[in-house]
C-alpha positions as CSV (number, residue, x, y, z in Angstrom):
1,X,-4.6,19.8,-10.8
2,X,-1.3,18.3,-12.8
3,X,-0.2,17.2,-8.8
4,X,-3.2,15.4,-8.4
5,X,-3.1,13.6,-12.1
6,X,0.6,12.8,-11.4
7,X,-0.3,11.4,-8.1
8,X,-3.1,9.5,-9.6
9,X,-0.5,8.1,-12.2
10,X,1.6,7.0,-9.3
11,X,-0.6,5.4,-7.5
12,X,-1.8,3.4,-10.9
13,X,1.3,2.7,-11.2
14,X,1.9,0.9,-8.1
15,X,-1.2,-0.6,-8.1
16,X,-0.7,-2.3,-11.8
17,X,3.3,-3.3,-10.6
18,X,1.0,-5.0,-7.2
19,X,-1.1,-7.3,-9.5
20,X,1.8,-7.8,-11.9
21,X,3.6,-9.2,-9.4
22,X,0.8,-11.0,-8.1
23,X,-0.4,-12.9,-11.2
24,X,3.1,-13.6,-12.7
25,X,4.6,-15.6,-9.6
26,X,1.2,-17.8,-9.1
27,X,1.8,-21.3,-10.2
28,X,-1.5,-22.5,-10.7
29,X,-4.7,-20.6,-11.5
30,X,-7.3,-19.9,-8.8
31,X,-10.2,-18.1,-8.8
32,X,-10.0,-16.9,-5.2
33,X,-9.6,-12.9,-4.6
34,X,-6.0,-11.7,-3.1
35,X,-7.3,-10.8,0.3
36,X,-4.0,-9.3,1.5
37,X,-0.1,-9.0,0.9
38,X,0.5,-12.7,0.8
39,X,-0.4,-13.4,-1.7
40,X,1.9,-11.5,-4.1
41,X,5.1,-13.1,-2.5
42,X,6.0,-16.0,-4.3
43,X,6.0,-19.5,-2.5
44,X,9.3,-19.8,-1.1
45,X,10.5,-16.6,-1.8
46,X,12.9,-15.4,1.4
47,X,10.8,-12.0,2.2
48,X,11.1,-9.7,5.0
49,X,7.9,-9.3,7.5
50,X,6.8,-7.2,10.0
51,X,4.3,-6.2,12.7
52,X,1.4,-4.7,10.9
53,X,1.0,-1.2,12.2
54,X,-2.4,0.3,10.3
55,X,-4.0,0.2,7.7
56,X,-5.8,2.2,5.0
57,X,-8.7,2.4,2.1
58,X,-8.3,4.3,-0.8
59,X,-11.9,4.7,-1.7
60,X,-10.8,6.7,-4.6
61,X,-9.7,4.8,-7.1
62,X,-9.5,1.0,-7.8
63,X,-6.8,-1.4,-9.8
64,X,-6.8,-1.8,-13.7
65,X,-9.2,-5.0,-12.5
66,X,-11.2,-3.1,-10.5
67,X,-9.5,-4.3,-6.9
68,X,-10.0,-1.6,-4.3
69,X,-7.0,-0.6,-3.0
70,X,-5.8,0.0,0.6
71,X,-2.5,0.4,1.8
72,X,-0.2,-1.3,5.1
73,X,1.9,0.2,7.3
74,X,4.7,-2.2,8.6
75,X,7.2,-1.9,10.8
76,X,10.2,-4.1,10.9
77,X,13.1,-3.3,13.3
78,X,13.7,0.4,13.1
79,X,12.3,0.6,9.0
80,X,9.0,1.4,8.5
81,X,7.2,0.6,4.8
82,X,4.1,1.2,3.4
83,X,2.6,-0.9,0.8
84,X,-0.1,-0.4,-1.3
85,X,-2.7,-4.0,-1.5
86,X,-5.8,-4.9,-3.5
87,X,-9.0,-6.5,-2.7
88,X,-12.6,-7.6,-3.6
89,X,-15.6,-6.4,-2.4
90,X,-15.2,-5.9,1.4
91,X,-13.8,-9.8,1.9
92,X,-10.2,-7.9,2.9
93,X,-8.2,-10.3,5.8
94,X,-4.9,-8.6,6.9
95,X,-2.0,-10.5,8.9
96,X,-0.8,-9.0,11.6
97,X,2.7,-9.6,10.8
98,X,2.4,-9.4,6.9
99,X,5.8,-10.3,4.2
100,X,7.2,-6.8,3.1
101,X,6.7,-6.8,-0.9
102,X,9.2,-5.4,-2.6
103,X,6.7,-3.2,-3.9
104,X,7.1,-1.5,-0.4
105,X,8.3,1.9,-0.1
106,X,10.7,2.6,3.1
107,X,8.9,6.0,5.3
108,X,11.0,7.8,7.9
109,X,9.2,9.8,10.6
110,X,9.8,13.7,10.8
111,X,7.7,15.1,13.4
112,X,4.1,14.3,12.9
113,X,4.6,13.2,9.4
114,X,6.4,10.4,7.3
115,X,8.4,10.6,4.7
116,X,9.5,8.5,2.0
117,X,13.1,7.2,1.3
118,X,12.9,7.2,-2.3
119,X,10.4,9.5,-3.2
120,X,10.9,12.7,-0.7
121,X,8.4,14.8,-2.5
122,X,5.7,12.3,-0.8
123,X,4.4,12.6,2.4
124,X,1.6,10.6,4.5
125,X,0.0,12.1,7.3
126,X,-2.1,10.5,9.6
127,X,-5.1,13.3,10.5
128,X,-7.1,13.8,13.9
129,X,-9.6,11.4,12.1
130,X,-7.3,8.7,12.0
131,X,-7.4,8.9,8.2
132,X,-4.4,9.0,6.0
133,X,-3.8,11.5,4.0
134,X,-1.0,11.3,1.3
135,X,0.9,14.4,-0.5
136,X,3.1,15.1,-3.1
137,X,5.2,18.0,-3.1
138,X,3.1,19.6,-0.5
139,X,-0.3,19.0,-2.4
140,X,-2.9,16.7,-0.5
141,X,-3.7,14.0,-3.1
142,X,-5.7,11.2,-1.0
143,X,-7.2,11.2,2.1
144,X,-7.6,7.2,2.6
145,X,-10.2,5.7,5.1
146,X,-8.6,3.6,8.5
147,X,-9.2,0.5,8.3
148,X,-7.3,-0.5,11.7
């Protein structure tokens, strides 16, 4: 049970650096929803992209505004990130070759799982479902819904 709160906490986490990101670097006020990774990258900012490889809805819990969250899979060269996004509603457009944030977290593939760079404890799988399910120290803590 602690796993699954300090996962939770992560995830928040990420999700709240996301929209801080997001709303400090906008340079006038719109109304309109972020409807994908674009638009937390800063207008002429010099960011990394990369070919959009899947993603991923988090059904489970939702930004500090109430976004839903999903999260991308990018590859770029031989990296691959994952980034977590938010959305309204079901309006979510992804780019096929969408900026890497530096929100992003570097993954390495180990067999038929990836792990992350920073953070070795976590682990996403992708099930027989196509689903992706995410684990910390060996503990399943999400089981997110594919998207593409």
């Amino acid at each position: 049970m602690t796993n699954i709160i300090n996962r939770f906490a992560q995830l928040s986490a990420l999700a709240l650096l996301i929209i801080t990101i997001a709303s400090c670097d906008r340079s006038a006020k719109t109304n309109k929803p972020a409807k994908d990774s674009t638009a937390l990258i800063k207008h002429g900012a010099a960011v990394d992209s990369g070919k959009l490889v899947g993603a991923w809805h988090d059904e489970a819990i939702k930004s500090d505004k109430g976004e839903e969250i999903a999260y991308e899979v990018i590859s770029s060269g031989h990296k691959i990130y994952i980034q977590a996004i938010t959305f309204t509603g079901t309006n979510l457009m992804l780019n096929d070759t969408p900026p890497i944030t530096p929100a992003a977290s570097e993954i390495k593939k180990d067999g038929d799982k990836y792990i992350s760079v920073e953070r070795p404890d976590e682990v996403y799988k992708i099930n027989h479902e196509g689903n992706l399910e995410i684990y910390d120290k060996g503990v399943l803590v999400a089981t997110c819904k594919r998207l593409i």
